[in-house]
VOGU-3710 file (C-alpha; in Angstrom, 3 decimals, decimal comma):
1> xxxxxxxxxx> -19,268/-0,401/-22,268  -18,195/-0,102/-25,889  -15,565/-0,712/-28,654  -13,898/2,167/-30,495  -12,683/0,535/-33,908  -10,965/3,914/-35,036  -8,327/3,560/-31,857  -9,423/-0,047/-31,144  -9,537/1,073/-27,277  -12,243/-1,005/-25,181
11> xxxxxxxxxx> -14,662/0,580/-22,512  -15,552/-1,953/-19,956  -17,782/0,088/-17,373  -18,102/-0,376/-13,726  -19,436/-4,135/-13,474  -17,334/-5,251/-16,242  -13,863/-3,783/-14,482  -15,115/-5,554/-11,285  -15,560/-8,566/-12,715  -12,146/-8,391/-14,436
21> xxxxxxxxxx> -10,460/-7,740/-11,065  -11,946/-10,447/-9,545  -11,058/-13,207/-12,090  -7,891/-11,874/-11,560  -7,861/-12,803/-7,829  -8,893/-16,192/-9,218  -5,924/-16,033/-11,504  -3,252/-15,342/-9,176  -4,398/-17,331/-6,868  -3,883/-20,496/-9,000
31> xxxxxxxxxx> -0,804/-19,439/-10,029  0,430/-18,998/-6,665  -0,970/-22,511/-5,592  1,492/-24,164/-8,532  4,401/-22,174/-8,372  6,036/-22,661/-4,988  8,767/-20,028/-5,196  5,692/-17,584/-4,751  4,379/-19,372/-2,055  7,596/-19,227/-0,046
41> xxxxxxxxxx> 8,457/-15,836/-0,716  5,568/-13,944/-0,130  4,540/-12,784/-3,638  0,690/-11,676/-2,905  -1,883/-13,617/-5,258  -3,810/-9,895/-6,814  -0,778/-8,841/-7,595  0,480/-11,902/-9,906  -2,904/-11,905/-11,412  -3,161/-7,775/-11,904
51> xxxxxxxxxx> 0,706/-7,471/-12,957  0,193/-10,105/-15,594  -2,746/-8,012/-17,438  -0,966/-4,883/-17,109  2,296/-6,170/-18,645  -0,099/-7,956/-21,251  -2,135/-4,545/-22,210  0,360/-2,233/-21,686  2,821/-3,530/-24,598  -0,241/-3,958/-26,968
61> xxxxxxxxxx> -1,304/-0,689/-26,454  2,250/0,629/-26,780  2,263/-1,253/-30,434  -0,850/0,365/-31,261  -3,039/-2,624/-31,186  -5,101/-2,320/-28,806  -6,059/-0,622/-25,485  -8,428/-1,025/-22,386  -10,355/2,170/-20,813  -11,471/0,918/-17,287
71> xxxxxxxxxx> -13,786/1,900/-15,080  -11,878/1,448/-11,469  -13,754/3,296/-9,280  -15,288/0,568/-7,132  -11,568/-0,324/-6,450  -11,089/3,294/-4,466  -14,275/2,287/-2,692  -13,042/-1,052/-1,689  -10,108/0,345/-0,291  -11,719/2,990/1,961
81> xxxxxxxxxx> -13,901/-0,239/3,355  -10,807/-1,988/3,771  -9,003/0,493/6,061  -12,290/1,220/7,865  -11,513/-2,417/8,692  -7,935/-1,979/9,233  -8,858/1,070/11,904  -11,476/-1,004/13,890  -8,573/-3,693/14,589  -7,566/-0,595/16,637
91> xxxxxxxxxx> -8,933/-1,691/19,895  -7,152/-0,343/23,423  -5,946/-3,748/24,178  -3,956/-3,464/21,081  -2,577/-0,199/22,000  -1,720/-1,463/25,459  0,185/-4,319/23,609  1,959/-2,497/21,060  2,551/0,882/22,611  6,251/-0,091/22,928
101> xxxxxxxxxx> 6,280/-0,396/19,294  5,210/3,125/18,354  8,082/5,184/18,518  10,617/2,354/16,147  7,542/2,329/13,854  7,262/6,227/13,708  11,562/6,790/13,478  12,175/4,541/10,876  9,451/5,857/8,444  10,876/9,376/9,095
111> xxxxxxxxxx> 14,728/8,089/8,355  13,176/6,056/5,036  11,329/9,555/4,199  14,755/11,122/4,361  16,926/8,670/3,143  14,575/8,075/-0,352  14,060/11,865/-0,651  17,981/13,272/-0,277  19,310/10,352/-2,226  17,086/10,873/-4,850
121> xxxxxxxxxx> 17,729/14,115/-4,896  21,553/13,948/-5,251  20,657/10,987/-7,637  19,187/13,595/-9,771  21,813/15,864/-9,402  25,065/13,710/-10,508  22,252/12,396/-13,917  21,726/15,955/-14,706  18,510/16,470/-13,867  16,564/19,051/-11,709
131> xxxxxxxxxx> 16,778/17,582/-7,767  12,944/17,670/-7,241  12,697/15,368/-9,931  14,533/13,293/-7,581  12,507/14,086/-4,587  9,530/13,307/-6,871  11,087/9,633/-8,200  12,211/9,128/-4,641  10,582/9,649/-1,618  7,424/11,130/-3,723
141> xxxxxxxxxx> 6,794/7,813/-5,338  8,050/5,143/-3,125  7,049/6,428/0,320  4,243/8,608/-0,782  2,907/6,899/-4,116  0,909/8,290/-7,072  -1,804/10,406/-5,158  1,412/12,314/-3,861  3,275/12,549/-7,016  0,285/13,868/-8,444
151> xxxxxxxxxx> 0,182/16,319/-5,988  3,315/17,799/-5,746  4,362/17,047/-9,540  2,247/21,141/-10,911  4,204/22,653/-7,841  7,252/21,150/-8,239  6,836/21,721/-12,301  6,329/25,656/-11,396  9,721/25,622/-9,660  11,131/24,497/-12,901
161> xxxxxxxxxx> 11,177/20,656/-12,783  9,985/20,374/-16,105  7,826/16,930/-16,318  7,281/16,198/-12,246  4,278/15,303/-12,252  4,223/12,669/-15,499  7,803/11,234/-13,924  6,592/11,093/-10,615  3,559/9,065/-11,669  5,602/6,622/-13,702
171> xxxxxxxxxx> 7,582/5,886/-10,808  5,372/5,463/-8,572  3,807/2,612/-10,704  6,744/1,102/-11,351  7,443/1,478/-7,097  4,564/-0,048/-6,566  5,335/-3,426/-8,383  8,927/-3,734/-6,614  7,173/-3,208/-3,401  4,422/-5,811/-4,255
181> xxxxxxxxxx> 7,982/-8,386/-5,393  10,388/-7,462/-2,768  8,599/-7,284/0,874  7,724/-10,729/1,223  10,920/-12,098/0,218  13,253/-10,016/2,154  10,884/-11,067/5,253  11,246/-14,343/4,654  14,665/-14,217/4,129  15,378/-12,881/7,850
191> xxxxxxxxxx> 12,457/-15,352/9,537  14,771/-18,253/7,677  18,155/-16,610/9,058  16,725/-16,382/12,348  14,755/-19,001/12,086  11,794/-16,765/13,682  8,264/-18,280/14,911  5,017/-16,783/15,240  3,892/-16,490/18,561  1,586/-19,124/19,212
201> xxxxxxxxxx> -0,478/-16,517/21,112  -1,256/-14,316/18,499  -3,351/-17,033/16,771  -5,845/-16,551/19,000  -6,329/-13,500/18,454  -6,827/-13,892/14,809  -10,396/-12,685/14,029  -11,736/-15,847/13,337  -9,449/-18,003/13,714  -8,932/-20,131/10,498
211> xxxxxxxxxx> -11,964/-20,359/7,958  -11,836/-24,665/8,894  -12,502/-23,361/12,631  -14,801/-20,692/11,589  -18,589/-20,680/9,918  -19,875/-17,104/8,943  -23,263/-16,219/10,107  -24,932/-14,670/6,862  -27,165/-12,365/8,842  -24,062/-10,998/10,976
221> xxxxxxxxxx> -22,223/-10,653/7,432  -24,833/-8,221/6,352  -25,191/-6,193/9,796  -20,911/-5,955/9,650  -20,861/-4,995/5,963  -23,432/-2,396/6,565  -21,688/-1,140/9,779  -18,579/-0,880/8,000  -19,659/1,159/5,226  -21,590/3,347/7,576
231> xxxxxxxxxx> -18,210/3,802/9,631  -16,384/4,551/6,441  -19,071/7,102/5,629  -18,740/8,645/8,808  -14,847/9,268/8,166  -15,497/12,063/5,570  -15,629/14,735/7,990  -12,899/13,256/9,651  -11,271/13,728/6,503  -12,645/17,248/5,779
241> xxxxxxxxxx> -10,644/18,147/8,776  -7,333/16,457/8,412  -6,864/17,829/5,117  -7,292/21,542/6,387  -3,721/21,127/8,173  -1,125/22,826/6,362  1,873/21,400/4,235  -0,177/17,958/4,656  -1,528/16,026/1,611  -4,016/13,514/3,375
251> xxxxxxxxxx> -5,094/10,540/1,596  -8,957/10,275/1,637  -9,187/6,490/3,432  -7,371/8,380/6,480  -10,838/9,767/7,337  -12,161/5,753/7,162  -9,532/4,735/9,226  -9,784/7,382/11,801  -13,261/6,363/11,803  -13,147/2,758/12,147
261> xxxxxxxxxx> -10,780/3,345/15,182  -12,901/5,893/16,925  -16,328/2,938/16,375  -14,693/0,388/17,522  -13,719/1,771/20,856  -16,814/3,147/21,570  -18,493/-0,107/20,619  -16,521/-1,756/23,458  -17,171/0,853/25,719  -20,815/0,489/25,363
271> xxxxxxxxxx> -20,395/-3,612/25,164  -21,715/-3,761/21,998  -21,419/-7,119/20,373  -18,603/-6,864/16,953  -18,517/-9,886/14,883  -15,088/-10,029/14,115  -15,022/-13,360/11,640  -17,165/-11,126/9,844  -15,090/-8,024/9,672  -12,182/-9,901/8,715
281> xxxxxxxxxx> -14,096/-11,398/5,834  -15,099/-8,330/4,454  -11,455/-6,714/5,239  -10,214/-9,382/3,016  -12,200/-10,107/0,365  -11,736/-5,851/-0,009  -8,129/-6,148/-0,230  -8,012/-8,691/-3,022  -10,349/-7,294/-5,195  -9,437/-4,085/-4,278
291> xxxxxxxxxx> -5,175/-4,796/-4,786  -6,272/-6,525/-8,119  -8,162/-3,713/-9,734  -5,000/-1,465/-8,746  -2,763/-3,091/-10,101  -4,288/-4,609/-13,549  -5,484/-0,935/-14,624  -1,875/0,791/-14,128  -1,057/1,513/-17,633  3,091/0,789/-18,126
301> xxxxxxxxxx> 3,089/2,614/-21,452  3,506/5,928/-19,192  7,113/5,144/-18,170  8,415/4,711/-21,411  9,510/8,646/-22,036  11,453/8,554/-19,176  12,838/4,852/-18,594  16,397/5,641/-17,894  17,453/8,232/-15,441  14,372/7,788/-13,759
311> xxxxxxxxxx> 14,802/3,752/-13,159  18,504/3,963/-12,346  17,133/6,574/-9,659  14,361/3,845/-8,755  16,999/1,200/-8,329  19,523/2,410/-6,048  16,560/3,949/-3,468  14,775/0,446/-3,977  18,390/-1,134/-3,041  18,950/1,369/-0,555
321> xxxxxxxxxx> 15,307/1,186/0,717  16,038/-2,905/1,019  19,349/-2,264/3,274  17,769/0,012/5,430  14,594/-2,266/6,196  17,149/-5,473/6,616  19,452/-3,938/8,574  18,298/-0,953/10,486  14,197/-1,511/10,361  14,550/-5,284/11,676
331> xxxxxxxxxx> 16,468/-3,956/14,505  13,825/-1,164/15,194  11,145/-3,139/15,340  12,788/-5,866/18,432  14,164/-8,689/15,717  11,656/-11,065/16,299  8,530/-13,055/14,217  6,675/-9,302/14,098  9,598/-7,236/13,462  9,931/-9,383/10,176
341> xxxxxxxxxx> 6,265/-9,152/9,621  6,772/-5,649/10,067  9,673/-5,069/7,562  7,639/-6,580/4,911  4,840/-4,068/5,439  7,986/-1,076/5,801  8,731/-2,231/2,242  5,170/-2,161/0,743  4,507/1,129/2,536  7,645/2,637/1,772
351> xxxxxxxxxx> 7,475/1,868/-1,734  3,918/1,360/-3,095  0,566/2,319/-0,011  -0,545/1,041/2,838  -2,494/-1,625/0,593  0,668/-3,116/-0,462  1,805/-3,196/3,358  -1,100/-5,342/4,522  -0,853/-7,699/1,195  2,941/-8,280/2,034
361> xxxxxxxxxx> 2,318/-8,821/5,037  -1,023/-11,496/4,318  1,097/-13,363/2,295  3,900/-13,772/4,739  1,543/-14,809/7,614  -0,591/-17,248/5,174  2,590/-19,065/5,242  4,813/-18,621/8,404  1,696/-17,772/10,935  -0,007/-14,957/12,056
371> xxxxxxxxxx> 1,093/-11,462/13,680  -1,344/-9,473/15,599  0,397/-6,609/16,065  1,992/-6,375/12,792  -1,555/-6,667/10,940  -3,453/-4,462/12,922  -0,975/-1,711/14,507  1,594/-1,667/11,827  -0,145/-0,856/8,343  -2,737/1,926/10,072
381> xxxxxxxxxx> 0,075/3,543/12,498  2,944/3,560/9,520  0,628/4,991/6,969  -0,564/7,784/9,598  3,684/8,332/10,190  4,257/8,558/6,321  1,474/10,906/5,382  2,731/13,573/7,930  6,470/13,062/7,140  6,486/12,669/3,388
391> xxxxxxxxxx> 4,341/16,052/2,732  5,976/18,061/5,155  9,621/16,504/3,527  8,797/17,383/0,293  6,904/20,604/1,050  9,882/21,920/3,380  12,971/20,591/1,833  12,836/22,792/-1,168  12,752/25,789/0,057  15,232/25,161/2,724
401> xxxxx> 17,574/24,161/-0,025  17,016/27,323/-2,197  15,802/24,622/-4,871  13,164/25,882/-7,795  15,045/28,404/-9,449
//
């Protein structure tokens, strides 16, 4: 941790980024509590607090004031604990249950890949610029975020999409905050127009229940954070193996969620005791901090070379992206209290990670009740469906066009 005076840039190191992130949860958190329009739409709490720095150190670095060099790495950590979590929800009495949901789930993240990707694509066309750039900016940021853009962007650059990668990056970011803004409030706009409920049902299946009901046991909180992180641990080879299939980027918390599936129903099997208060209260307190570190350390300054083509691109798929979940996704997923549930986790997938997903969907549920299936089924089985898709979409399509030249 240290202060550059020649380019006034601050180093905060591990502890001090960490500690940021979390008064940042605090942050938007209060906000949230005093400004009701984010409590009825949905907005998530990290991502108030987060977006607020980033807006605020962005623009001073872009004057030249000042700038902030994090150290974000516990943030990729907390995320591969918090989809370990996400996978043990993955029980076969949830499977049973939501079976009927797999195949909606799995067609309309296919039809999203496709729709973001060509209309991006002839986006980029009718601007002028090279059509990957508009796979990149499309279905490359939005569905598959920056890991993918980052990816793809040195291939895509050596078939002469000049600037993929740096454009594909910038959108993603900026992808990322509209799906953060816009999935809660377009599911709360269909549970008010259909005046949906939550199933009174699923409540008890909440792990938990709510924290008045529930009081953690401090030595099962250690055994469950331990387990956890030996789960996650045990999903690198998982990994190792995914990411050997061809055309296929894999995101490295797929191993961790693989993993916390695979424990969990082997736990069962064996009758294992699994302290699921616990689990939940370590799946949680991993998203916030996690969603908050994410978000606060995304540096804005990075769009600013390529701010127009590349946002009017942004907003019609965003728009487009919004019809399609309203209209078409609702529908796919049975039109009732999940479906919406669901459609705000379709947005935050299909335009930011499966992190966004499960924050969209939190915040929906903290105020209009809970939804097992689209907590634990949706986020893990929609990411899984997007990071086969996407890769194979944007790997595939090129060629097949006779695009690169």
């Amino acid at each position: 941790m240290g202060f550059d005076a020649a380019t006034s840039t601050l180093t905060l190191d591990l502890l001090a980024t960490t500690g940021f992130g979390c008064l940042m949860v605090f942050l938007g958190k209060a906000i949230v509590r005093r400004v009701k329009p984010f409590q009825d739409w949905g907005i998530p709490a990290p991502v108030v607090g987060g977006l607020l720095v980033a807006l605020i150190l962005s623009y001073l670095k872009i004057t030249g004031l000042f700038a902030v060099q994090w150290t974000s790495t516990l943030g990729s950590h907390l995320m591969n604990l918090f989809f370990t979590c996400v996978g043990f929800g993955f029980s076969k009495t949830l499977l049973e249950r939501g079976k009927k949901f797999c195949a909606g789930i799995a067609l309309s993240v296919l039809l999203l890949v496709l729709l973001q990707g060509l209309l991006g694509m002839f986006l980029a066309q009718m601007l002028g610029l090279h059509p990957l750039l508009g796979i990149q900016i499309g279905t490359g940021a939005l569905a598959g975020g920056v890991g993918t853009t980052s990816a793809f962007g040195p291939v895509y650059e050596g078939m002469g999409a000049v600037g993929a990668t740096e454009i594909g990056v910038s959108a993603a970011t900026v992808g990322m905050i509209l799906g953060s803004l816009t999935g809660g409030p377009l599911a709360v706009m269909l549970i008010k127009r259909y005046k949906l409920k939550a199933d009174p049902q699923d409540g008890a299946l909440q792990a938990g229940g709510s924290e008045e009901k529930t009081a953690l046991d401090t030595g099962k909180l250690l055994s469950t954070i331990c387990m956890i992180t030996i789960i996650a641990a045990c999903g690198i080879p998982i990994y190792m193996l995914l990411s050997m299939i061809p055309y296929i980027e894999m995101p490295y918390f797929i191993g961790c969620l693989f993993a916390g599936a695979i424990a969990r129903n082997i736990l069962e099997a064996f009758h294992v005791d699994i302290h699921l208060p616990e689990v939940e209260t370590v799946e949680h307190i991993s998203l916030d901090i996690f969603l908050a570190i994410t978000i606060m350390t995304m540096d804005l300054s990075r769009i600013t070379n390529a701010v127009g083509p590349m946002l009017i691109i942004l907003f019609v798929v965003t728009i487009a992206t919004l019809v399609f979940t309203y209209f078409i996704g609702f529908r796919m997923y049975h039109g009732d209290y999940n479906a919406a549930c669901m459609c705000a986790g379709l947005i935050g997938m299909g335009m930011g990670s499966g992190s966004n997903a499960v924050a969209n969907e939190r915040a929906v549920m903290d105020k209009y009740g809970y939804s097992h299936i689209a907590w634990i089924l949706y986020p893990a089985f929609s990411v899984l469906c997007v990071d086969i898709f996407n890769p194979l979409f944007m790997s595939l399509v090129p060629g097949f066009l006779g695009l690169g030249g």
